[in-house]
C-alpha positions as a Markdown table, in Angstrom:
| # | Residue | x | y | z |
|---|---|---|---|---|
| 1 | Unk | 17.9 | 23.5 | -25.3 |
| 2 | Unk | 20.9 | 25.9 | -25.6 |
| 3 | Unk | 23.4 | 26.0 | -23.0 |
| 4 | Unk | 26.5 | 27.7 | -21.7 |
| 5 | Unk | 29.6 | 25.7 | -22.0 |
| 6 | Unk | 32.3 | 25.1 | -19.6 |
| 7 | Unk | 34.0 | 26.9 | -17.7 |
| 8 | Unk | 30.9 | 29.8 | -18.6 |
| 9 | Unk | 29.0 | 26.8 | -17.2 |
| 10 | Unk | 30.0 | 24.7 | -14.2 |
| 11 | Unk | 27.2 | 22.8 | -13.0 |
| 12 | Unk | 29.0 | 21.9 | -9.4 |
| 13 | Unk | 28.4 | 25.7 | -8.9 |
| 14 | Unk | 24.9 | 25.0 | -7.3 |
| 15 | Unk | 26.2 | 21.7 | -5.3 |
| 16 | Unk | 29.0 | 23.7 | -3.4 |
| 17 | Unk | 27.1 | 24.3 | -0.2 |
| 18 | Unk | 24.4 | 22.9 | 1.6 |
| 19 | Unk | 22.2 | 26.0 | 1.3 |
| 20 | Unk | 22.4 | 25.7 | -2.7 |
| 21 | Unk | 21.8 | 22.5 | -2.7 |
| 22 | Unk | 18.4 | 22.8 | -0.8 |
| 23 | Unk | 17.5 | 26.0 | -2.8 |
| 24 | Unk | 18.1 | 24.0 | -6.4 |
| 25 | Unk | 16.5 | 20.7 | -5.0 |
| 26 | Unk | 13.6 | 19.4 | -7.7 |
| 27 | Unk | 11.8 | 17.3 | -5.4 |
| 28 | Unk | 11.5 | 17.3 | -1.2 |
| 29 | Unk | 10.5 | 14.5 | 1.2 |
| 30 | Unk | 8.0 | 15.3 | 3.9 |
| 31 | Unk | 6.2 | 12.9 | 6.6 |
| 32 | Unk | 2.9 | 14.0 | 4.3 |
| 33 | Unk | 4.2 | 11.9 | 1.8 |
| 34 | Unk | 3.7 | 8.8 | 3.9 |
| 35 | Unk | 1.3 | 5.9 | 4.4 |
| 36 | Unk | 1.9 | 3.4 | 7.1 |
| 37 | Unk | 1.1 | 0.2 | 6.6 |
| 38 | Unk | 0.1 | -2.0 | 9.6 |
| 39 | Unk | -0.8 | -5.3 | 10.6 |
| 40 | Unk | -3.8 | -5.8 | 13.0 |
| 41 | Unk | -3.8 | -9.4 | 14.9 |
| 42 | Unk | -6.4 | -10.7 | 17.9 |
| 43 | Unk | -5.9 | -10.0 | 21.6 |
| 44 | Unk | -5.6 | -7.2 | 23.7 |
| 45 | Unk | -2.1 | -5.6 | 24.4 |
| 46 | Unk | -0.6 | -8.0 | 21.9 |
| 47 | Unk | 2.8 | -7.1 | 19.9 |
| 48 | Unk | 3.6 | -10.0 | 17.8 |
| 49 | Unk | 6.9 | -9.2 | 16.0 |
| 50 | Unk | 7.4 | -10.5 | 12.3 |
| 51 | Unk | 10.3 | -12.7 | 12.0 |
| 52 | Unk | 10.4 | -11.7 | 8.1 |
| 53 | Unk | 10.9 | -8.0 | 8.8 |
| 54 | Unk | 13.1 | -7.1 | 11.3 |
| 55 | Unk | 11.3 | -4.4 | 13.3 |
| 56 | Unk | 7.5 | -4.8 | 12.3 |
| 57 | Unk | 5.1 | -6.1 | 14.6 |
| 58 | Unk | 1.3 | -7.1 | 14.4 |
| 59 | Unk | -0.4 | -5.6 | 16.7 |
| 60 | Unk | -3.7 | -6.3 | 18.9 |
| 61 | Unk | -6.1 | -3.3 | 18.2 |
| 62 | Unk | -5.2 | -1.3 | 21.4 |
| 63 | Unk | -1.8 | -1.2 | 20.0 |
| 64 | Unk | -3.0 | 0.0 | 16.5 |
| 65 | Unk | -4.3 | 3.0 | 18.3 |
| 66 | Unk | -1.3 | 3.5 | 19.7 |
| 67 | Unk | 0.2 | 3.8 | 16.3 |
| 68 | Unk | -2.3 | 5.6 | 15.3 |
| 69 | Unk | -1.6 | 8.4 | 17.7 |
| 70 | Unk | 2.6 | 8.2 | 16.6 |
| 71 | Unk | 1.5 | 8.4 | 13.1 |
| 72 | Unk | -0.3 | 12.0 | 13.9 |
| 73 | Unk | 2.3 | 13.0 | 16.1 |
| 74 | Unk | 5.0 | 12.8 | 13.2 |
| 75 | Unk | 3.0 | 14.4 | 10.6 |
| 76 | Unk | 1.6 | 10.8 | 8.6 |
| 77 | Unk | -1.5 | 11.5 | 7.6 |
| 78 | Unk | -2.8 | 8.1 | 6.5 |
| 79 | Unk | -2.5 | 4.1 | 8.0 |
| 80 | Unk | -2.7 | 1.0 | 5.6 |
| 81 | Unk | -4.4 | -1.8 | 7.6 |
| 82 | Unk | -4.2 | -5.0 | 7.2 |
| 83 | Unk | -5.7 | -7.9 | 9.3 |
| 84 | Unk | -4.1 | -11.2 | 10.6 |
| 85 | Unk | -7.5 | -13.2 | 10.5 |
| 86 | Unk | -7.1 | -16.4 | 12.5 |
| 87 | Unk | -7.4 | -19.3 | 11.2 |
| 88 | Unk | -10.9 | -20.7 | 12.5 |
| 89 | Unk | -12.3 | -17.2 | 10.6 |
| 90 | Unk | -11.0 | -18.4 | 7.5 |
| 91 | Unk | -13.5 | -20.0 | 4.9 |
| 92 | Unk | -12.9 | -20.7 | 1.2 |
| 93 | Unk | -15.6 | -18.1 | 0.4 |
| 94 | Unk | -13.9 | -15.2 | 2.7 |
| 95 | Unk | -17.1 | -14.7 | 4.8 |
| 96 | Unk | -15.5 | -13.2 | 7.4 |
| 97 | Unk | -14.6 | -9.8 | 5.4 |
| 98 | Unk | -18.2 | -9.2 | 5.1 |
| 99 | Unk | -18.5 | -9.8 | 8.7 |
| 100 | Unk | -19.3 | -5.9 | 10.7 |
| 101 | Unk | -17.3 | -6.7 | 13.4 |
| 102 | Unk | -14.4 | -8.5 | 12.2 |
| 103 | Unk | -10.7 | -7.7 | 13.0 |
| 104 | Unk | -10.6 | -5.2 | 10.3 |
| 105 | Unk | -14.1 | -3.0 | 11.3 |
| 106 | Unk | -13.0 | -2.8 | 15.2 |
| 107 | Unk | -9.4 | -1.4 | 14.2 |
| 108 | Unk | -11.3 | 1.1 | 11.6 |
| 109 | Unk | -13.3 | 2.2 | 14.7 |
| 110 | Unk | -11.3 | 2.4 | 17.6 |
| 111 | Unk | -8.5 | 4.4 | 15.3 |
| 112 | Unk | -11.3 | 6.5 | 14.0 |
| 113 | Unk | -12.9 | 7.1 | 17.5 |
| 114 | Unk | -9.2 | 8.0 | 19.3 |
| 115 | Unk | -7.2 | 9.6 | 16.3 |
| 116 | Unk | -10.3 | 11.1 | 13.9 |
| 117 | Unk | -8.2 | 13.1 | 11.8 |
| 118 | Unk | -5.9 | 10.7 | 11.0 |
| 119 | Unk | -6.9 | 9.0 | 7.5 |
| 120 | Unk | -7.1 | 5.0 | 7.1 |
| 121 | Unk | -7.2 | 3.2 | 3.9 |
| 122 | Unk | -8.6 | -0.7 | 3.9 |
| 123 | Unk | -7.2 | -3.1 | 1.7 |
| 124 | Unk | -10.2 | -5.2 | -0.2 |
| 125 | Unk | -9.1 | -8.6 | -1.3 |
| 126 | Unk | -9.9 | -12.3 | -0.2 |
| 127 | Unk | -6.5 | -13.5 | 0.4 |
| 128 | Unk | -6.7 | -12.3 | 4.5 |
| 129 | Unk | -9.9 | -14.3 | 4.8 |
| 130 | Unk | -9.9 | -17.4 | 2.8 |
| 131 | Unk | -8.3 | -20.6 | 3.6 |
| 132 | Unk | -6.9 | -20.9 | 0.3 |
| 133 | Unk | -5.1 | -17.8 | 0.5 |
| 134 | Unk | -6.0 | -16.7 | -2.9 |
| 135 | Unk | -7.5 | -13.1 | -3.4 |
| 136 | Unk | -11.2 | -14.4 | -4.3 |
| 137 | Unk | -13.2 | -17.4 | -4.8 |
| 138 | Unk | -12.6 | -20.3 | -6.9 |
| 139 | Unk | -13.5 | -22.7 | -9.0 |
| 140 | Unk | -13.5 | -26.6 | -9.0 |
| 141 | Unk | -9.8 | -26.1 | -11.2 |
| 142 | Unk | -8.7 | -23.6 | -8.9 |
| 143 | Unk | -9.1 | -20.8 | -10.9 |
| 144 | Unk | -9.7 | -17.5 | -8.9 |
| 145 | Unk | -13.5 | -16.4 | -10.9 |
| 146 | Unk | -14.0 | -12.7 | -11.5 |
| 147 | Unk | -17.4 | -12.1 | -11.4 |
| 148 | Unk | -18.1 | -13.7 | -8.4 |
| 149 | Unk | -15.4 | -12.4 | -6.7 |
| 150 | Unk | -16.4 | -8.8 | -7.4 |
| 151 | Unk | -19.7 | -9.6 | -5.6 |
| 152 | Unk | -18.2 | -10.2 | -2.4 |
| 153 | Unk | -15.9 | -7.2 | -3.1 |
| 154 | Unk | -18.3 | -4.8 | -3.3 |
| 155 | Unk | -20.0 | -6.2 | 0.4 |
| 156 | Unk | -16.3 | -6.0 | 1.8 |
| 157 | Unk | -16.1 | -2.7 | 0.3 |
| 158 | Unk | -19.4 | -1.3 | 2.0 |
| 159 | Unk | -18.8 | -2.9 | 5.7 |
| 160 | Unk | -15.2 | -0.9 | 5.9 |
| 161 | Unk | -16.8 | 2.3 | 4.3 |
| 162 | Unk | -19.9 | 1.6 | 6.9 |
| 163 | Unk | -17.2 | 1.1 | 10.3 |
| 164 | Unk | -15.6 | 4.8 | 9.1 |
| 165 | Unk | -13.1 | 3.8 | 6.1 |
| 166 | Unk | -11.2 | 6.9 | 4.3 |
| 167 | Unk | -9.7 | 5.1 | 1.2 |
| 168 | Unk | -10.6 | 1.7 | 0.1 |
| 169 | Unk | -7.8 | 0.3 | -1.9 |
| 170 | Unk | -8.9 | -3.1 | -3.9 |
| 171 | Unk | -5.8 | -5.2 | -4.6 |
| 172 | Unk | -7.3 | -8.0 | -5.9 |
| 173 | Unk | -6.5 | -7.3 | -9.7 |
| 174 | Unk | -10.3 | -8.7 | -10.9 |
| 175 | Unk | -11.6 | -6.6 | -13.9 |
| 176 | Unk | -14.4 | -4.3 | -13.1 |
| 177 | Unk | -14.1 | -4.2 | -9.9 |
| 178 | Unk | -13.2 | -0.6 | -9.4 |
| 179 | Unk | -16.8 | 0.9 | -11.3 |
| 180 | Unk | -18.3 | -1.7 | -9.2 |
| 181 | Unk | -17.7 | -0.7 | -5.5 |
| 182 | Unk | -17.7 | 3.1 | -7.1 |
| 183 | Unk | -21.6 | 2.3 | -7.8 |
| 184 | Unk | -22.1 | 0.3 | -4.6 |
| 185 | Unk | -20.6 | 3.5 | -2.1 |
| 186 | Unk | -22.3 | 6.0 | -4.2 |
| 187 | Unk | -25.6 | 3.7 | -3.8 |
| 188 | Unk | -25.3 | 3.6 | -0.2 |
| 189 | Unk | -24.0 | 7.5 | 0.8 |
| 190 | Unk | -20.3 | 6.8 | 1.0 |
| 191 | Unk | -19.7 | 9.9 | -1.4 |
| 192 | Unk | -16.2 | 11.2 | -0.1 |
| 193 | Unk | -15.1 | 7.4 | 0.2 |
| 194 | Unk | -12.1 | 7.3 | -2.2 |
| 195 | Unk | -10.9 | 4.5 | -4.0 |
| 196 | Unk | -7.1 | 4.4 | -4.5 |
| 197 | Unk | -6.9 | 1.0 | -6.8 |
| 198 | Unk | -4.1 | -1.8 | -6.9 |
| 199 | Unk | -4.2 | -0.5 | -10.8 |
| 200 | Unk | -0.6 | -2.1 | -11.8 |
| 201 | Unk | -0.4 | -5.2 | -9.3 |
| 202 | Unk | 2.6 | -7.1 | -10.5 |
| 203 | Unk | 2.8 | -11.5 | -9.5 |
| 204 | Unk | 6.2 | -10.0 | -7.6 |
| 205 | Unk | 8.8 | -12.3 | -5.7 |
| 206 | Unk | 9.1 | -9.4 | -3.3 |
| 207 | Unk | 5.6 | -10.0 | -1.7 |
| 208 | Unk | 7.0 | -13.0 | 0.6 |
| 209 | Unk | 6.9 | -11.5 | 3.9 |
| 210 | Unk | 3.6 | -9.4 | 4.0 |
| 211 | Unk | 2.2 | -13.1 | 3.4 |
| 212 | Unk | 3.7 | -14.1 | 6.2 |
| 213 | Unk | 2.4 | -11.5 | 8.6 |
| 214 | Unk | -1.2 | -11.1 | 7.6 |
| 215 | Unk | -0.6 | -15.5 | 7.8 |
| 216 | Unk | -1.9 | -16.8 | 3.6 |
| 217 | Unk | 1.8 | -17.5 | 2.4 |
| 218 | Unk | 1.5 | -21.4 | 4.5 |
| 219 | Unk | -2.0 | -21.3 | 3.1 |
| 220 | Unk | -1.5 | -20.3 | -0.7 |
| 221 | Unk | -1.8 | -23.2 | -3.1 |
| 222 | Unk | -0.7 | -22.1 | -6.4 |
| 223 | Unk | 0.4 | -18.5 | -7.2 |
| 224 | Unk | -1.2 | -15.3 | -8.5 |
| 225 | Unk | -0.3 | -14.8 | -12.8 |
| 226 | Unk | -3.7 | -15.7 | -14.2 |
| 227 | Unk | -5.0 | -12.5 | -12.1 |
| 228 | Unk | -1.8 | -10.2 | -10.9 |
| 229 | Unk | 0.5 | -8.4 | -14.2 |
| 230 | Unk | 3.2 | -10.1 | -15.7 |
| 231 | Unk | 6.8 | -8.3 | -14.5 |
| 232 | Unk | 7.7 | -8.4 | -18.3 |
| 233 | Unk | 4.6 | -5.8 | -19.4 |
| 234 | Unk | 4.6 | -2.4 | -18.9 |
| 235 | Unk | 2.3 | -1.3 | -21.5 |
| 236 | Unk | -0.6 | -3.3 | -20.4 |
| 237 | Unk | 0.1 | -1.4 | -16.3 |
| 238 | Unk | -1.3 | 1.6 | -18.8 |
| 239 | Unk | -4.4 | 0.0 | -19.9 |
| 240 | Unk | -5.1 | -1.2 | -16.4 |
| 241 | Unk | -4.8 | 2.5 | -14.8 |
| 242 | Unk | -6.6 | 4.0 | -17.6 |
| 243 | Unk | -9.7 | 1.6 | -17.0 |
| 244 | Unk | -9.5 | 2.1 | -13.3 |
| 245 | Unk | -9.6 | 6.2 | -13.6 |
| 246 | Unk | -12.3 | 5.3 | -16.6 |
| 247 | Unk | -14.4 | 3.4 | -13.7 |
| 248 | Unk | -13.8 | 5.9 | -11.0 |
| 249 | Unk | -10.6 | 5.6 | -8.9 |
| 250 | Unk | -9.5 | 8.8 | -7.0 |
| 251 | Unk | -5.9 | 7.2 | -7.0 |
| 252 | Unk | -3.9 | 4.6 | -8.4 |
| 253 | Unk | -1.1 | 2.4 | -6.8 |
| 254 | Unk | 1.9 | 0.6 | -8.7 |
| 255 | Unk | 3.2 | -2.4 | -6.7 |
| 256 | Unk | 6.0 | -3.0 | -5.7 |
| 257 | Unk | 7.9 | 0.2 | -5.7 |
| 258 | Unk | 11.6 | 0.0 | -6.5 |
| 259 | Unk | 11.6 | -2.3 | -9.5 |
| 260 | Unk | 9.0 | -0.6 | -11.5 |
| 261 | Unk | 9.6 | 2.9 | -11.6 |
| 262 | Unk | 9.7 | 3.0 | -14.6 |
| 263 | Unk | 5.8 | 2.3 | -15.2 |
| 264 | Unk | 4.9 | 5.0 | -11.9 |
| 265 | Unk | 7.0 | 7.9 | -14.7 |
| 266 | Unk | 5.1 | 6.3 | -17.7 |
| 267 | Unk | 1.6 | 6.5 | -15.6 |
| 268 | Unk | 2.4 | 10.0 | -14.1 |
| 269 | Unk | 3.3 | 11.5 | -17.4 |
| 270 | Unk | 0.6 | 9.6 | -19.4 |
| 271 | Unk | -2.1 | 10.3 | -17.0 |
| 272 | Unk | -1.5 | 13.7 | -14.5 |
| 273 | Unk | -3.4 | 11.6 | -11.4 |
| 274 | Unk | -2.3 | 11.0 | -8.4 |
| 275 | Unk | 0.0 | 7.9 | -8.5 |
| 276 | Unk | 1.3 | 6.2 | -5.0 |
| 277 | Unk | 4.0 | 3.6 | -5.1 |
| 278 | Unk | 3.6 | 0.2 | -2.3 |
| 279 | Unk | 7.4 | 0.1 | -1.1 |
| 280 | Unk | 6.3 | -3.7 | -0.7 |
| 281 | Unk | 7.6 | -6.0 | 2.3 |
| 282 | Unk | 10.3 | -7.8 | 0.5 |
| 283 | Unk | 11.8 | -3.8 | -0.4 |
| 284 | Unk | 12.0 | -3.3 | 3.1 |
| 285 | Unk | 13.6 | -6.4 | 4.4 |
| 286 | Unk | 16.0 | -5.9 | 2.1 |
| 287 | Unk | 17.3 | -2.3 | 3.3 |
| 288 | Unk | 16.8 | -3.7 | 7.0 |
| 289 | Unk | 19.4 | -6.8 | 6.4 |
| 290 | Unk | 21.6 | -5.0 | 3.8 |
| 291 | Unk | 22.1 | -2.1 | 7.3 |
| 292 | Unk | 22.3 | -4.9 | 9.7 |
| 293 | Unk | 25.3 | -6.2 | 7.6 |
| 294 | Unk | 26.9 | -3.4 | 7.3 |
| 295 | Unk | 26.2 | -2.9 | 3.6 |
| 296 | Unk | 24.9 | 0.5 | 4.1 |
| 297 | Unk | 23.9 | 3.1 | 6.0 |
| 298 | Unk | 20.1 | 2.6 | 7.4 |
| 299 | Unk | 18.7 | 6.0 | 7.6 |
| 300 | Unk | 20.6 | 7.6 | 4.3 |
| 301 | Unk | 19.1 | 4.3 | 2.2 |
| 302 | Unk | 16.0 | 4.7 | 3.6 |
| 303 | Unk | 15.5 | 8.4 | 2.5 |
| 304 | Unk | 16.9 | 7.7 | -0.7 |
| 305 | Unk | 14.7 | 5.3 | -1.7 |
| 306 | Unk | 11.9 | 7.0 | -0.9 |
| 307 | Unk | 13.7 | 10.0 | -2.6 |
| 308 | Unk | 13.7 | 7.6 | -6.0 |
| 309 | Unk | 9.6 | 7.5 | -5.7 |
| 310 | Unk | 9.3 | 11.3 | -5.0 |
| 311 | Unk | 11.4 | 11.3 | -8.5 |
| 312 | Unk | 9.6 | 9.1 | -10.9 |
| 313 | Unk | 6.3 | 11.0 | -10.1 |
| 314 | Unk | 4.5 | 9.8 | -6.6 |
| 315 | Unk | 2.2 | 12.0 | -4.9 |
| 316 | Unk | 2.8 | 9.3 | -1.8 |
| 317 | Unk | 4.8 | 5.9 | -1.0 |
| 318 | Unk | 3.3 | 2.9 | 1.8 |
| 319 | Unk | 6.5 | 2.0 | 3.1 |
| 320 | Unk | 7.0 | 0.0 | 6.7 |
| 321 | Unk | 9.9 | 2.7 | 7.3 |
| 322 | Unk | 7.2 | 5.7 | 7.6 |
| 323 | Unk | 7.6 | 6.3 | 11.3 |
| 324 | Unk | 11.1 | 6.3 | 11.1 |
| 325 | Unk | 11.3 | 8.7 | 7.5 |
| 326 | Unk | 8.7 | 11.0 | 8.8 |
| 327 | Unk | 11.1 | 11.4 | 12.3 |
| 328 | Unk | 14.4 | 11.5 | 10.3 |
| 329 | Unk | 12.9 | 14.3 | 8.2 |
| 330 | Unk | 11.3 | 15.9 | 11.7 |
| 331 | Unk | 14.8 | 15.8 | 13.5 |
């Protein structure tokens, strides 16, 4: 590449007012490129805030609607659910999530009967569900089993397609699971059902409080390597995406967001799909309590962050700050 030199060449020419910087800008933020993630709990007219992040709630399914109606309002086109199951629901085979009418289905309703053209993407993983708090069943050692696990998958899969899913998303990390629920919703008429899969899932220390609102980190015995990626690989995230798109994802998600973007520019440039990043809950507390003590300023980190995503290659970013992104970029 050959270039002018300076003073022919002065690259804060284009940086010198605020128009020229929004003309030259590479890459914009927009409410559209937002998924909310919430947390759906028991009750009616319930708001259960989350000690672990500051300004999150769970909330009872009226109140999801609720949210549901901001969401549209600001331009977010999609809510992440997640369900706080209680604890007499919770089984070590994860019955519940194949249960119709269980916390999950009634919020995929109501949202879809109030705010239809708003999308919502289920998570599908046994780690809401069993009393273990691992993401699938287990053997007499403990160890989470694969095949077995996809089996149940693939009926969670099909009862929040059935109640009016958009995306389902499985997290889990088992093998084959992807081509697996692809088959099952193409078997059953869910044709415009997307899958967006958890395709690089890393065993993260930032995932602490999101266990703590959907109530499995008390629960979890063990932890999550023999089935979630090592931090140190980044070659392997590419075999995992490629065998997801190879079974049939529409998407694919790295997790969590800040520390590996590196592997969402190495999937975007190896691959051309869309890629979406999980700003996971540990990212978030961390901006809330480095604002709160003064070690920055809330709204500019916030946008910045999401800024970095935008960057490495996302088509989208679930973050906890969505509401209050999509209004800072509305303002």
């Amino acid at each position: 590449m050959t270039q002018s030199s300076y003073p022919a060449l002065r690259m804060r020419r284009a940086r010198a007012s605020a128009w020229s910087r929004a003309m030259f800008a590479e890459n914009r933020l927009s409410p559209s490129d937002f998924i909310w993630p919430l947390f759906v709990t028991e009750g009616d007219g319930v708001e259960e805030p989350i000690g672990a992040l500051p300004g999150v709630s769970r909330w009872s399914v009226d109140g999801i609607v609720a949210r549901a109606r901001e969401a549209r309002d600001a331009g977010i086109p999609c809510l992440a659910l997640f369900p706080n199951t209680q604890a007499d629901r919770r089984s070590d085979d994860g019955a519940e999530a194949l249960n119709p009418d269980n916390l999950m289905c009634r919020a995929i309703r109501a949202i879809k009967d109030a705010v239809p053209d708003i999308g919502v993407l289920t998570d599908v993983a046994l780690d809401p569900y069993t009393a273990h708090g691992q993401d699938g069943l287990l053997d007499d050692r403990g160890y989470v089993l694969n095949d077995a696990t996809v089996d149940v998958l693939i009926g969670q899969s099909l009862n929040q397609a059935a109640a009016g899913a958009d995306i389902i998303a499985p997290s889990d990390m088992m093998d084959g699971r992807v081509g697996a629920i692809r088959a099952a919703l193409e078997g059953e008429g869910h044709v415009n059902v997307q899958i967006m899969s958890y395709a690089a899932k890393y065993a993260s220390a930032f995932y602490g409080p999101f266990r703590d609102a959907v109530g499995s980190r008390g629960l979890l015995k063990g932890d999550k390597k023999n089935y979630q990626m090592d931090p140190a690989n980044g070659q392997e995230a590419l075999r995992e995406v490629a065998l997801d798109l190879a079974e049939g994802a529409d998407s694919v998600m790295v997790k969590p967001g800040l520390p590996y973007l590196d592997i969402i520019a190495r999937v975007k440039d190896q691959f051309a799909v869309p890629v979406f990043a999980y700003q996971v809950s540990g990212e978030y507390a961390m901006i809330e309590h480095a604002a709160a003590a003064g070690a920055g300023d809330r709204d500019a980190l916030v946008l910045e962050t999401l800024m970095a995503f935008k960057r490495a290659g996302c088509s989208g970013v679930l973050t906890y700050h969505a509401l209050h992104a999509a209004r800072l970029l509305g303002a």
